[in-house]
C-alpha positions, 0 to 999 in steps of 0.5 A: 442704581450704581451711579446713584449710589455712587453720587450719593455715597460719595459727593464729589469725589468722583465725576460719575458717568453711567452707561449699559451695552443695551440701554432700556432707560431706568427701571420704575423698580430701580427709582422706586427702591433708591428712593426708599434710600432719599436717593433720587433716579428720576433725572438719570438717563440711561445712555449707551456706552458707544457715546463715551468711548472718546472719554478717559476714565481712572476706572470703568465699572462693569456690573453684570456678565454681559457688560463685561463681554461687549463693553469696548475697552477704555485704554488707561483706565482701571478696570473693575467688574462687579457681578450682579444678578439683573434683579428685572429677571426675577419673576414679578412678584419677587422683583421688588425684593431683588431689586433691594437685594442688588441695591444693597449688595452694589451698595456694600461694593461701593463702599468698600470702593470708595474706602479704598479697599480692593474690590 
């Protein structure tokens, strides 16, 4: 949901790539709440992070716990963590709900980013 946001809140300002310490491809919960925003996920994979340790990055952003603790660190970038629960935890019937909550809440943060203000 991050890089969706992040493409479409700030055009091409950034060159966003996304990847997780344990890639399970996009959650059907993540595309359908994003597109509840006209924000598109379905052409979006989810890579894992080993195939972009030879990049250079300005900033890597971790968004959960886990994330933080095995991404591999990426010299000369900023990095920044952003904590968020992992709405496919949540019990069945309440997902549809966190996954708003955590779309929202990644939102807020990547405005604040994208103003400039420190996150």
């Amino acid at each position: 949901m991050a890089e969706g946001l992040l493409r479409h809140l700030a055009g091409n300002r950034y060159d966003v790539s996304s990847a997780g310490t344990h890639p399970q491809g996009v959650h059907p919960k993540s595309i359908q709440v994003m597109g509840e925003l006209g924000i598109e996920l379905i052409s979006q994979s989810s890579d894992h992070v080993d195939e972009y340790v030879d990049q250079r990055f300005d900033y890597v952003v971790t968004v959960c716990d886990r994330a933080k603790e095995q991404c591999p660190v990426f010299p000369n970038a900023n990095a920044l963590h952003w904590a968020f629960d992992d709405p496919s935890a949540a019990a069945a019937d309440e997902q549809t709900i966190e996954f708003r909550r955590v779309r929202d809440a990644i939102r807020s943060r990547i405005q604040l980013f994208i103003a400039g203000e420190p996150v």
